[in-house]
N, CA and C of each residue as an Amber inpcrd file, in Angstrom:
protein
   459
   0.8260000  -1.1640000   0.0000000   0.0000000   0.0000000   0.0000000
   0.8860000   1.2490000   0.0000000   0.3860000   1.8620000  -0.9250000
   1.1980000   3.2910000  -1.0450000   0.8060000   4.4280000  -0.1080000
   1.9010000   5.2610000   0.3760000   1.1900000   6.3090000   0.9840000
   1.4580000   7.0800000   0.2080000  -0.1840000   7.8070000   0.9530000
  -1.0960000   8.8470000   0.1880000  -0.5040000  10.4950000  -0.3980000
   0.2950000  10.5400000   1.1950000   0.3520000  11.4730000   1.5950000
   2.2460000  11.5230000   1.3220000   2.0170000  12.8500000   0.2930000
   3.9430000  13.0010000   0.0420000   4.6790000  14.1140000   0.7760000
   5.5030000  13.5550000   0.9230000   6.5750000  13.8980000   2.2630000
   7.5000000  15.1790000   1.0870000   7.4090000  16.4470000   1.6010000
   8.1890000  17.3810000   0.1380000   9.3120000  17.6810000   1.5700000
  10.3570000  17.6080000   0.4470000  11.5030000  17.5420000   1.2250000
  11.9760000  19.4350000  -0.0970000  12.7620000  20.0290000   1.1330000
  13.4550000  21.6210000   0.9270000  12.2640000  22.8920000   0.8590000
  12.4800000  24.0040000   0.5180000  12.0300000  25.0390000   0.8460000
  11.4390000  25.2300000  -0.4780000   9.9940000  26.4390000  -0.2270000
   9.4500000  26.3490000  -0.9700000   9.6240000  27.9210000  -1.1500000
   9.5200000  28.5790000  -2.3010000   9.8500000  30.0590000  -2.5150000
   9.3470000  31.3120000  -1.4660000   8.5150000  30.7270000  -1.1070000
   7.3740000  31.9470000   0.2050000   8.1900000  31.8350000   0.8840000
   8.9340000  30.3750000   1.4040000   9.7460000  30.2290000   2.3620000
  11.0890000  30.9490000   2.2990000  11.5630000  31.0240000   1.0210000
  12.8420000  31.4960000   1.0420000  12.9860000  32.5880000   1.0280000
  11.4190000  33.7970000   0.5250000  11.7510000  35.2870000   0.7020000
  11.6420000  35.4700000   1.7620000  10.2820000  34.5320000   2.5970000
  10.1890000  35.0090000   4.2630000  11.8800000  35.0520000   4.7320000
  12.9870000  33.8240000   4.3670000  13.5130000  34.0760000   5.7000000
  14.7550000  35.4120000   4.7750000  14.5550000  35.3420000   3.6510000
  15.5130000  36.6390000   2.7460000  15.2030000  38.2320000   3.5150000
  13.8590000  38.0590000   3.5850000  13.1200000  39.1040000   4.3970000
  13.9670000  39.7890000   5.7440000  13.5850000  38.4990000   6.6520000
  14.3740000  38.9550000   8.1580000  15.5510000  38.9290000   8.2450000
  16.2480000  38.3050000   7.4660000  17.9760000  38.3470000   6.9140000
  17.9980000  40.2270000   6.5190000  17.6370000  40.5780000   5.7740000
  17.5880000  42.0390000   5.4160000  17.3620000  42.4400000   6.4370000
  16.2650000  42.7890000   6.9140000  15.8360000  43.4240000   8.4680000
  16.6110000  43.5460000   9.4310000  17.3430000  42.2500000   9.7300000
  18.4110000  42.1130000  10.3580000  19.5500000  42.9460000  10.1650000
  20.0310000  42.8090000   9.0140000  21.3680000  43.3370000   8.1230000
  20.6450000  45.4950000   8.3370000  19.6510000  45.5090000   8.2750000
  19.5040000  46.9060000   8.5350000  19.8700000  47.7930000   9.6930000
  19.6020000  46.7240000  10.8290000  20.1440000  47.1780000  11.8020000
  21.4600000  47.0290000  12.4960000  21.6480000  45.7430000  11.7360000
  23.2890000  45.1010000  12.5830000  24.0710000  45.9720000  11.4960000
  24.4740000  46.5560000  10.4420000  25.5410000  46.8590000   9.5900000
  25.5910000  48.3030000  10.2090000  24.6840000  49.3100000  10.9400000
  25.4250000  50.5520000  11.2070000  25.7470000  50.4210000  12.7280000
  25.1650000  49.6740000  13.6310000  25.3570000  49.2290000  14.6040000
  27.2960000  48.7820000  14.3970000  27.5550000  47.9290000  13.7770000
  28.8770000  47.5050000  13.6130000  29.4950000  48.5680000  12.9880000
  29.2670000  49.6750000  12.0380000  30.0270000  50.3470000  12.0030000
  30.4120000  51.7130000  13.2670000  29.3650000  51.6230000  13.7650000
  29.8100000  52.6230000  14.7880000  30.7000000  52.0390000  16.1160000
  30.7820000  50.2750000  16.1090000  31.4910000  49.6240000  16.9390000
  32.8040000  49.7760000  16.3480000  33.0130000  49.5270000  15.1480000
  34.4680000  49.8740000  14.3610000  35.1700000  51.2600000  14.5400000
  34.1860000  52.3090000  14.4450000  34.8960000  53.2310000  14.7320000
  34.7930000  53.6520000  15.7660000  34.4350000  53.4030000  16.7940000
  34.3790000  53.5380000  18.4340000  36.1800000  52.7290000  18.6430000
  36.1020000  51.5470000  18.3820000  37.7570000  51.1610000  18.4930000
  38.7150000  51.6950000  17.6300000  38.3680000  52.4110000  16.3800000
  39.4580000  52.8640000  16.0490000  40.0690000  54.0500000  17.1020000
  38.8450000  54.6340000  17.3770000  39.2270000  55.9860000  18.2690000
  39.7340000  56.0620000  19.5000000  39.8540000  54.4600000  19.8820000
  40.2930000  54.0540000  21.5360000  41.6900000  53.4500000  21.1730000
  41.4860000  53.0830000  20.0330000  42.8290000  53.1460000  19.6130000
  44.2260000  54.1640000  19.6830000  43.7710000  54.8880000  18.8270000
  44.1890000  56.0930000  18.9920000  44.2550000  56.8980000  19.8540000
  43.3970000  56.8960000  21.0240000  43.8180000  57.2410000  21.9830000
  44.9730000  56.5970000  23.1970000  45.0610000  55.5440000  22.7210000
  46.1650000  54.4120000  23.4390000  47.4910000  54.5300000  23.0240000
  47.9000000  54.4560000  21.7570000  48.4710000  55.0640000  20.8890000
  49.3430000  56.2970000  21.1540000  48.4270000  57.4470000  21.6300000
  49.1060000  58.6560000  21.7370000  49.1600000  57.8690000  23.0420000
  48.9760000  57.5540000  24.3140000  49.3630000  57.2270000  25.4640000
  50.6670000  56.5320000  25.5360000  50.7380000  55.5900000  24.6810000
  52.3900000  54.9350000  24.2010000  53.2590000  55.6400000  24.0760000
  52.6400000  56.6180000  23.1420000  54.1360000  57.9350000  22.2730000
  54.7370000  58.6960000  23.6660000  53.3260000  58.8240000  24.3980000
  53.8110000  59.8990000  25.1250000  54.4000000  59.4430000  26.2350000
  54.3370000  57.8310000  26.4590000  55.4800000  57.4110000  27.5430000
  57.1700000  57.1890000  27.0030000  56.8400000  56.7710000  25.6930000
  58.0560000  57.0120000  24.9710000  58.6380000  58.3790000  24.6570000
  57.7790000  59.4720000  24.7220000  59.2010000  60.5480000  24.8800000
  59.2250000  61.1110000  26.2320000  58.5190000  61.0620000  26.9000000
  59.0310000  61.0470000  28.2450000  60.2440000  60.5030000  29.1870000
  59.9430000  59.1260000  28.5490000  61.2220000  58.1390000  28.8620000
  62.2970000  59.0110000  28.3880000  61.9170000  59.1790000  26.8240000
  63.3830000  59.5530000  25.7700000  63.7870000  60.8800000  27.2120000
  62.9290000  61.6800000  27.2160000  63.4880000  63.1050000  27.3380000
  64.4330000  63.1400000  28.7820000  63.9310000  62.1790000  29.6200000
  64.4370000  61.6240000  30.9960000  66.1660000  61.0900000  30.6100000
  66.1030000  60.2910000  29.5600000  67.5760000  59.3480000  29.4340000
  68.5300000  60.2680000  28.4530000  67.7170000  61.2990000  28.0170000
  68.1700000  62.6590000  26.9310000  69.5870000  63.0520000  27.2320000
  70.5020000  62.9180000  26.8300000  71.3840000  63.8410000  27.6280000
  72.3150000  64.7470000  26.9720000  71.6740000  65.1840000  25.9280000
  72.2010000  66.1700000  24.6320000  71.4430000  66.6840000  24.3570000
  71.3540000  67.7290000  22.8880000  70.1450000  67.7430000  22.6590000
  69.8730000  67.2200000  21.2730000  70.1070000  66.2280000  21.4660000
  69.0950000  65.2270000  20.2630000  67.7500000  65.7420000  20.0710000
  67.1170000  65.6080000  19.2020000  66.1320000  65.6820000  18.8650000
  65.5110000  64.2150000  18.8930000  64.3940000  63.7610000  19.5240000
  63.7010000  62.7240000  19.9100000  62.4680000  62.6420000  18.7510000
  62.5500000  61.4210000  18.0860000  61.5290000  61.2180000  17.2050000
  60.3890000  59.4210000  17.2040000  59.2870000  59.6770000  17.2450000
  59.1300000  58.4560000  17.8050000  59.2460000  57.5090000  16.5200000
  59.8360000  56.2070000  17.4270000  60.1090000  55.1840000  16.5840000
  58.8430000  54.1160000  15.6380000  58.9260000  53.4950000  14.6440000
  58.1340000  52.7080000  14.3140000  57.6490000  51.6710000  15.1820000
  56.1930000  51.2830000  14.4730000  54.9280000  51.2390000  15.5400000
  54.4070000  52.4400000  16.2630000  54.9700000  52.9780000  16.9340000
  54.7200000  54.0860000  17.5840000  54.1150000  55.1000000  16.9730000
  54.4010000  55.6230000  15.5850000  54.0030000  56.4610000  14.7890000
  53.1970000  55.9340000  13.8870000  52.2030000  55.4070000  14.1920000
  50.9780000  54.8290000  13.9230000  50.1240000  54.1200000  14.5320000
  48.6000000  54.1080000  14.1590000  47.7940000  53.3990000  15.3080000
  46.5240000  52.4980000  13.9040000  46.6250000  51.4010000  13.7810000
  47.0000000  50.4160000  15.0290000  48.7870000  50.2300000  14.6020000
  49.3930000  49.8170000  15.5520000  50.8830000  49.8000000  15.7680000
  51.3310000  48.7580000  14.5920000  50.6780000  47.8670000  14.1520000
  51.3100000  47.3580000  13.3070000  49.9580000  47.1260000  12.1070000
  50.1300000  46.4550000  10.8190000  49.3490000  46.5770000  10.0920000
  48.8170000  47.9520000   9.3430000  47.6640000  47.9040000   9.1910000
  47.3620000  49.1180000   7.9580000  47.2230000  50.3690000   8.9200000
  47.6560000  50.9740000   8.8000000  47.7930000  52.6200000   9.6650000
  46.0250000  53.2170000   9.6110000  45.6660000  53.6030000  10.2680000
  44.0280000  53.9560000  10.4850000  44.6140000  55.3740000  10.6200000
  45.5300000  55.7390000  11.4070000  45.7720000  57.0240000  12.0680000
  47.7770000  57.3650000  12.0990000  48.0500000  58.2440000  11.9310000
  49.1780000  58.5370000  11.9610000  49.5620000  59.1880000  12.7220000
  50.5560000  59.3710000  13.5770000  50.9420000  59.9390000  14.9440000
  51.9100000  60.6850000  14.6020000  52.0320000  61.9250000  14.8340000
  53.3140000  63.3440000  14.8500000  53.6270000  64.0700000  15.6650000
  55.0490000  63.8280000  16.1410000  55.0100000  64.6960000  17.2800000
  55.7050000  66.0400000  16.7790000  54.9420000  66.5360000  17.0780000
  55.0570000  68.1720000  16.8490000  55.9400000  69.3230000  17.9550000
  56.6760000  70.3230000  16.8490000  57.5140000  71.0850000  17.9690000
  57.2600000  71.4220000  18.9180000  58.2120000  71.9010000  20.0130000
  57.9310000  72.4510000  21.2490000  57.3500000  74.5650000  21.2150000
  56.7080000  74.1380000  21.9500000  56.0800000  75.8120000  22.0920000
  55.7090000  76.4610000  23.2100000  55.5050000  77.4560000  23.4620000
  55.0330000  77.7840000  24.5220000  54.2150000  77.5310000  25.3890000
  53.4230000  77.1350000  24.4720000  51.8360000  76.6250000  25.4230000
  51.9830000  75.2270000  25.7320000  52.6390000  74.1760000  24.9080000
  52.6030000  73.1920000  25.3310000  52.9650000  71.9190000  25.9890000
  54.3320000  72.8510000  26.6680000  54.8260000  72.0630000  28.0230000
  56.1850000  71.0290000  27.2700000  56.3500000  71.3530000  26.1200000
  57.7310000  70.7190000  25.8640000  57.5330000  70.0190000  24.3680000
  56.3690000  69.5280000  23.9290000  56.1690000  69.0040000  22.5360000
  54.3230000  68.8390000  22.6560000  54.2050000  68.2190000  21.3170000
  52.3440000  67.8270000  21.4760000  52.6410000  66.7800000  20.6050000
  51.7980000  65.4720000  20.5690000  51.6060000  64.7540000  19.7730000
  49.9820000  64.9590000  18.8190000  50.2270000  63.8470000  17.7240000
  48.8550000  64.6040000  17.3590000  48.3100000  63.4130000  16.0860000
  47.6960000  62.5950000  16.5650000  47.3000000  61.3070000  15.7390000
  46.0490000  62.3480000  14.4610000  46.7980000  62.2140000  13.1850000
  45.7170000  62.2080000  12.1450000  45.2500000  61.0360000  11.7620000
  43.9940000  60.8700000  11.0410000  43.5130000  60.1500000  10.2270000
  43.7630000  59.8570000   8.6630000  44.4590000  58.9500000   8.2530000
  45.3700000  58.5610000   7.4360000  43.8010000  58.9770000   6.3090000
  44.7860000  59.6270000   5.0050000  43.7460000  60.7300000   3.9320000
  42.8920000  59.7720000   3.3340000  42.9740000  58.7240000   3.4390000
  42.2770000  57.4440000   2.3550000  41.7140000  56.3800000   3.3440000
  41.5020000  56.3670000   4.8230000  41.5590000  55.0250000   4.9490000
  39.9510000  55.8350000   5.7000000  39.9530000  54.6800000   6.5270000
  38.0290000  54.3900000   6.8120000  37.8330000  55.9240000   7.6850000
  38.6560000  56.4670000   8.6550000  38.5480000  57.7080000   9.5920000
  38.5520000  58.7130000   8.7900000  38.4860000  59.4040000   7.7690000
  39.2740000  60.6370000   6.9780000  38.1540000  61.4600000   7.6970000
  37.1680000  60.8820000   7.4830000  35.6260000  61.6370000   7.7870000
  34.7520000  61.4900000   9.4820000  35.0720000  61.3360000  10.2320000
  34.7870000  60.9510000  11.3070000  34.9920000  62.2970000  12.2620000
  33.8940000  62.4410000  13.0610000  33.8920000  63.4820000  13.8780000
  34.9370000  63.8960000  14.8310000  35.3520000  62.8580000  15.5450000
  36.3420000  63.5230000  15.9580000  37.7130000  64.0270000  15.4220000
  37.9730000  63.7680000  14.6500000  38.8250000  64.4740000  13.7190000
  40.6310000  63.9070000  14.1430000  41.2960000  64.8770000  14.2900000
  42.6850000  64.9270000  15.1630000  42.5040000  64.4090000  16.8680000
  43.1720000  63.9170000  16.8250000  43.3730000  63.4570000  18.3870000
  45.0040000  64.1790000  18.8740000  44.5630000  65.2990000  19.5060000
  46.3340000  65.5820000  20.0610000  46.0620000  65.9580000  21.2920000
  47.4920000  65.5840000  22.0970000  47.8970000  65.7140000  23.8230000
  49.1430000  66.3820000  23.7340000  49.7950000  67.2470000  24.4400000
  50.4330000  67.5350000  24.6690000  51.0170000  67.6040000  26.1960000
  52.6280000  67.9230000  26.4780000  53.2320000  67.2160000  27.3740000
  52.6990000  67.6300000  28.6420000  51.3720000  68.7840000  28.3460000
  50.9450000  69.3690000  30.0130000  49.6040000  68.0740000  30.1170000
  49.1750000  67.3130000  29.6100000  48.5630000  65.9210000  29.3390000
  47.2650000  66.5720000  28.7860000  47.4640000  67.4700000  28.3050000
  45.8330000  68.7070000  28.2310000  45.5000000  67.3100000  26.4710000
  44.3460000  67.2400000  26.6830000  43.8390000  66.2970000  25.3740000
  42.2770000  67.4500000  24.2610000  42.8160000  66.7930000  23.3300000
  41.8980000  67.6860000  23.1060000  41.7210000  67.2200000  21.2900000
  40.8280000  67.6420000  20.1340000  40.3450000  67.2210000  19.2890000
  40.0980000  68.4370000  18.3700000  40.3600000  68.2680000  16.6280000
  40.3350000  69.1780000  16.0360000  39.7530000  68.2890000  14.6360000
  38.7210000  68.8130000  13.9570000  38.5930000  68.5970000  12.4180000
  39.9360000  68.5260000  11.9390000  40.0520000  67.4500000  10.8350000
  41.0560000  67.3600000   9.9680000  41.5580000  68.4950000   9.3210000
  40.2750000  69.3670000   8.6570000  40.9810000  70.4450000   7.5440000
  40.8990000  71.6150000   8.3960000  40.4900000  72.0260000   9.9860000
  40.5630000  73.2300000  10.6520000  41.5420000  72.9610000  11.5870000
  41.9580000  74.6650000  12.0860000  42.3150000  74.1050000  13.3760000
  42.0500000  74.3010000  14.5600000  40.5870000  74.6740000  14.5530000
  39.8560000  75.1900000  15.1140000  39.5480000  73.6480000  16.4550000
  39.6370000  73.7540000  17.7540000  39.4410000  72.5540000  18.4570000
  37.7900000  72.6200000  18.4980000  37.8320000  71.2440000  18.5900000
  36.3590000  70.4560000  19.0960000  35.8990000  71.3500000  20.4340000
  34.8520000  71.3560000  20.8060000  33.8520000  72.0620000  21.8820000
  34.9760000  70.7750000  23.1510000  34.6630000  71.0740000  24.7360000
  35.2640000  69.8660000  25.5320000  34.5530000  68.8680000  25.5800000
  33.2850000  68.8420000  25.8860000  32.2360000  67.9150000  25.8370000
  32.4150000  66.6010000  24.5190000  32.4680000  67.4330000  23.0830000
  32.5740000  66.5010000  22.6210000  34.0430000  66.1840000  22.3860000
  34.7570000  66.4760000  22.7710000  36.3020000  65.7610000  22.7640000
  36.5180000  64.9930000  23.4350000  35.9800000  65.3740000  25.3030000
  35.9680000  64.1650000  26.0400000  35.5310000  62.7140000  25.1220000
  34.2420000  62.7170000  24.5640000  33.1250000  62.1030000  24.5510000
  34.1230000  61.3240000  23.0120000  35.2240000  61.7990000  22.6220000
  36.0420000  61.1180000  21.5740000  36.9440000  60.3140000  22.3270000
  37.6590000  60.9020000  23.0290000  39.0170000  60.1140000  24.1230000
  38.5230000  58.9020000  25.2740000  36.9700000  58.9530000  25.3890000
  36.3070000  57.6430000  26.0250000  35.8260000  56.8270000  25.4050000
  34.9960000  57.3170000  24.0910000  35.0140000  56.3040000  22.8110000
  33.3460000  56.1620000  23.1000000  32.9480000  57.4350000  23.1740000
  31.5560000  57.9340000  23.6770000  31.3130000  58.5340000  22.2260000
  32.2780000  59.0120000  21.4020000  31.9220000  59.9730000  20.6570000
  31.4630000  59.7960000  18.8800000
């Protein structure tokens, strides 16, 4: 005796837009969600980064005993330290205002940061932190600079 009743084996097209459907839906919300997680670590990055440089010329300026000019070494002058540079680190001359040098992580002209609000990340040796647009040099308000250097921003 045959049965009646046929057993359909795989998916049937309703089935496959339904689940194409919540796959999209999904993907709507998880893809800017992850990009703002990406660039939340690039920027904690970079803030770690300049924290490195600036124990490295500290050190330097401590063991200094000429006047060399102190330049930071590779890895150091970039963030992330090894691999594709997100951000580029410069330490910049000494001046009046800023306690002996400033460092000052840009956002490398081509890579994923060029455009990102917080812009420049620079500290200088009085530990004062602070944030500037790429093409001004006008600094960020404090609020939102903090809100860059905690990875709030």
């Amino acid at each position: 005796m045959k049965n009646r009743y046929r057993i359909e084996d795989g998916f049937s097209l309703l089935e496959l837009m339904i689940a194409l459907g919540v796959a999209a839906i999904i993907a709507t919300f998880a893809l800017p969600a992850y990009r703002t997680h990406v660039a939340k670590t690039h920027r904690l990055d970079a803030a770690a980064a300049l924290q490195r440089a600036v124990q490295f010329i500290e050190t330097a300026r401590l063991a200094q005993t000429g006047t060399d000019s102190i330049a930071l070494s590779a890895g150091l002058d970039q963030a992330p330290s090894s691999g594709t540079p997100v951000y580029k680190l410069a330490l910049l001359p000494e001046s009046a205002a800023n306690g002996g040098y400033t460092i000052d992580a840009a956002p490398v002209a081509s890579g994923v940061m060029q455009d990102d609000a917080c812009g420049v990340f620079i500290i200088d040796a009085t530990g004062l932190r602070s944030n500037r647009l790429a093409d001004t040099a006008a600094p960020l308000d404090a609020a939102k600079s903090s809100a860059c250097w905690t990875g709030k921003g």
